[in-house]
N, C-alpha and C positions, 0 to 999 in steps of 0.2 A: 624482503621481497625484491627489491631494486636491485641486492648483489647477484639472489638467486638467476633473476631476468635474465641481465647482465652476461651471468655464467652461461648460460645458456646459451645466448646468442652469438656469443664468442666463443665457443666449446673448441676445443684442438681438437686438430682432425685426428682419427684414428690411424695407427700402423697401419694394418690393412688397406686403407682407402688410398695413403700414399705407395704401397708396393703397387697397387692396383692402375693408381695414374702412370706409375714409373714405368711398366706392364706396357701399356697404352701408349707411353710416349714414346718406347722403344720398340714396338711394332711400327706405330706411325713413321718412324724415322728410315725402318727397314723397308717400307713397302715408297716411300717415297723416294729414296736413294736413289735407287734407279732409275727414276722418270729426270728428275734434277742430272744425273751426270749425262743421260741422253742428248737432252737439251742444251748443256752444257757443252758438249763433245759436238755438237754440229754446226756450233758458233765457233768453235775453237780454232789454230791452225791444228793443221794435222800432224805435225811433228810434236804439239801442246798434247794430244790425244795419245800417241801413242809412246811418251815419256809417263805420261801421268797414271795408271791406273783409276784415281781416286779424284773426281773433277766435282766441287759442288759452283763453280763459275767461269764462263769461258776462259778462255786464257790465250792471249791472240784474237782477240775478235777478229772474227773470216766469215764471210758471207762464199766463199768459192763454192763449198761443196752445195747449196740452195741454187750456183745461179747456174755452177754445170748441172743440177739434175731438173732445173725447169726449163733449162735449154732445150733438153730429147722432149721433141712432139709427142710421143705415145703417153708420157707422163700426160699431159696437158689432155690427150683424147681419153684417158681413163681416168682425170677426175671428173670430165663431164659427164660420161658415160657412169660415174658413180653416184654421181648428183643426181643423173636422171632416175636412174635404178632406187635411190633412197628415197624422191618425190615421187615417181608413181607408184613403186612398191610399199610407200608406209601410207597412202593415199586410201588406196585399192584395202592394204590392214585395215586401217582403224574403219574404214563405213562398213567393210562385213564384218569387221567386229562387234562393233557397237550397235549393230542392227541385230545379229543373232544375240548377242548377249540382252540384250532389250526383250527381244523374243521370250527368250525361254527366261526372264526373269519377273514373266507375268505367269500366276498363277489361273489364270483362265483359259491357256494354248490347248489345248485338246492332246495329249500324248506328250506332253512337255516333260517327264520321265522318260518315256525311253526315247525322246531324242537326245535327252542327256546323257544317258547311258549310250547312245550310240555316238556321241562326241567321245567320251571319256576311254571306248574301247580302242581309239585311235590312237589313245598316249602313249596305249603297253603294244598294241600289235601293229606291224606295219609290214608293206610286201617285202621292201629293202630297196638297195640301191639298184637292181638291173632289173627289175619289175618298172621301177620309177622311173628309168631311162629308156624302158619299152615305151612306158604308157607319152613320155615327151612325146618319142619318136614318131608313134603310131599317130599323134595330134598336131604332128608337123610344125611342132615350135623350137625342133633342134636348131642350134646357129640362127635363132631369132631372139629382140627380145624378152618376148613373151615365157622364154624357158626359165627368165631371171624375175619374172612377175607372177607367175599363174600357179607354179607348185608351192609354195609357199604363201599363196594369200591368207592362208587365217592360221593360226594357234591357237591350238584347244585351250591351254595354260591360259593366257592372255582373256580367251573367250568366257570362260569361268569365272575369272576374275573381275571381267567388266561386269558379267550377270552377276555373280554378291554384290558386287559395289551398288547399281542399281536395286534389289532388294532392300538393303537396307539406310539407299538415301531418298528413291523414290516411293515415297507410301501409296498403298493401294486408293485412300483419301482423298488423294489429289487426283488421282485417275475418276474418280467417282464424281468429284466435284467439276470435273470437265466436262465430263459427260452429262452432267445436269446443264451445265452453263452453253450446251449444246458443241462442244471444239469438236472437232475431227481425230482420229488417235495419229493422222500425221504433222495436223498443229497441235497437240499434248508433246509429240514425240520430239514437234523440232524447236517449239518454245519454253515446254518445262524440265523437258526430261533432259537434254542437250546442256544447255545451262548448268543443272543441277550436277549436271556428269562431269563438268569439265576437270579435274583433277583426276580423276582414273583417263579421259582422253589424253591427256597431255603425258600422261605414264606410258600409253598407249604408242603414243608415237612417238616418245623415246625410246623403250623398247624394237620399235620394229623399225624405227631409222638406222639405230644402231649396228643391228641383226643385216641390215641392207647392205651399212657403210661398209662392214669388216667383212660381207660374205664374197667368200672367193669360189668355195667348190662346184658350187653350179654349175657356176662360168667354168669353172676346169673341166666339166664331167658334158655341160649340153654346148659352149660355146668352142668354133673352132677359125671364127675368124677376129683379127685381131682387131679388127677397128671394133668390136661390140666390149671388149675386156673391160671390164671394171678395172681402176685402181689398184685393188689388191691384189689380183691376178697379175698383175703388170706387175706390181712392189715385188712380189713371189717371185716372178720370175728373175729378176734383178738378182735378189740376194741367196736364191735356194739355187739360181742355173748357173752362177757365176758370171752373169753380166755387167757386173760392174767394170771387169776391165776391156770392153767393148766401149764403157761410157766414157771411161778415160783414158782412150786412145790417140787420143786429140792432144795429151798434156804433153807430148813429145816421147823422144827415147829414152828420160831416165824410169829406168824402171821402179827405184826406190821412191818417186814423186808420185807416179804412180799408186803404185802400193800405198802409200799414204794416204793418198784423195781417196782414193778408195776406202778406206777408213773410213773418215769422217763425213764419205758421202753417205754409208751407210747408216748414219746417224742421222743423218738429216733426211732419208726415207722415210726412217720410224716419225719422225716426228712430224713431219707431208699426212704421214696415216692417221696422225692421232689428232690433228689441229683440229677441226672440224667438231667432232666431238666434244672438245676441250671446247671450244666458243660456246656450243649449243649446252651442253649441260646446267650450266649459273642461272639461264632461261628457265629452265623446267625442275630444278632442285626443291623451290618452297612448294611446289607439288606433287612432288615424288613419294615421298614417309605417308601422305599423307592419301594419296589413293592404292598406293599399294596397301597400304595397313587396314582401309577400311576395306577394299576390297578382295584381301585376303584372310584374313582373320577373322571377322565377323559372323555369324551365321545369322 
């Protein structure tokens, strides 16, 4: 009995499970590669960048290409203006979220079907994009910004997802049991049901800070002055209009210096874009599996 035990608990792994990690470790290495030589290439000098193809650590530690791209003020005016766009925009998300989702996840709403059917017809049909640009226009939120806050306030996806999450963590029990204990359904709403939700919220506003930080086309499509640009409209314009060697016009006449800065400046954009996110993520990660999964899976 003690060998059998034994055997058991130290069983060899099977063939499979190691082709399967090997699998996993070699995706892992693929999808990573690229964020690591980014990184890597924007600390770098720019002559280290553009010898190396293949960088997994700077080489030349250089801070140039971070202190000429936080030198140009536009940078600096489009990550406030992206800061501001991600706190009131994921603000403004998560309360009509979590308020319609709360809604129609009580089964006593009167028509609580077909308000959901008339969410859900929003997913497959929509006017398009110069119906949407009428309706800004017509609302006088063009080149304000409200154009970057008000047509995106909610997600059906999102809105769905907080209402299962509440069906199946808030019971109708509890709601009963307030109601005997005489509560109001706006202190059930904002001391049990609130509490109880926090990991579908906190999903919630990852999600939609996310969708905030990285969005640019709005601003392409309603904005037309440039002090209102988010960040990535500005990044955009940098690397897609060719302004980088405007940025490094300053470095003198060699043009080959040039050229180079210009490399690794653009390395050091990508990663301006992506810090933010990268900080916020490790915050909301033990919550993440864990409201998505209940609040989308479950019935």
């Amino acid at each position: 009995m003690r060998s059998l035990s034994r055997g058991r608990l130290f069983k060899k792994p099977l063939i499979g499970d190691l082709i399967i990690h090997l699998v996993l470790l070699l995706m892992a290495g693929v999808f990573t590669f690229p964020f690591i030589y980014i990184v890597s290439a924007s600390f770098s000098r720019a002559s280290a960048v553009a010898a190396n193809p293949f960088l997994f650590y700077p080489k030349g530690f250089n801070l140039g290409a971070y202190r000429l791209l936080f030198s140009v003020s536009t940078i600096w005016r489009g990550y406030l203006n992206s800061l501001f766009y991600m706190t009131a925009g994921t603000t403004l998300n998560v309360i009509l979220t979590i308020l319609t989702g709360y809604a129609l996840s009580k089964s006593s709403l009167p028509g609580r079907n077909f308000i959901t059917v008339f969410f859900l017809l929003t997913m497959f049909f929509s006017g398009g994009m110069i119906p949407s640009y009428l309706l800004v226009r017509d609302l006088k939120m063009l080149n304000t910004r409200w154009a970057m806050l008000l047509p995106g306030a909610i997600s059906t996806w999102n809105m769905l997802v907080t209402r299962t999450f509440m069906q199946n963590n808030v019971p109708q029990d509890l709601s009963d049991a307030a109601v005997v204990d005489g509560a109001s359904e706006f202190r059930f709403f904002t001391e049990i049901v609130l509490p109880l939700s926090l990991p579908i919220t906190v999903v919630m506003i990852l999600f939609y800070g996310s969708a905030h930080w990285n969005a640019w086309f709005n601003a392409f499509i309603y904005l037309r002055d440039s002090r209102l640009f988010p960040l990535q409209l500005i990044l955009r314009d940098i690397l897609v209009q060719g302004q980088l060697g405007d940025m490094t016009g300053g470095l003198g006449d060699d043009a080959a210096e040039r050229i180079l800065m210009a490399l690794s400046l653009k390395y050091a954009i990508m990663v301006a874009a992506l810090l933010p996110m990268m900080l916020a993520f490790p915050f909301v990660q033990k919550y993440f599996v864990k409201g998505v999964m209940i609040g989308a899976l479950k019935e």
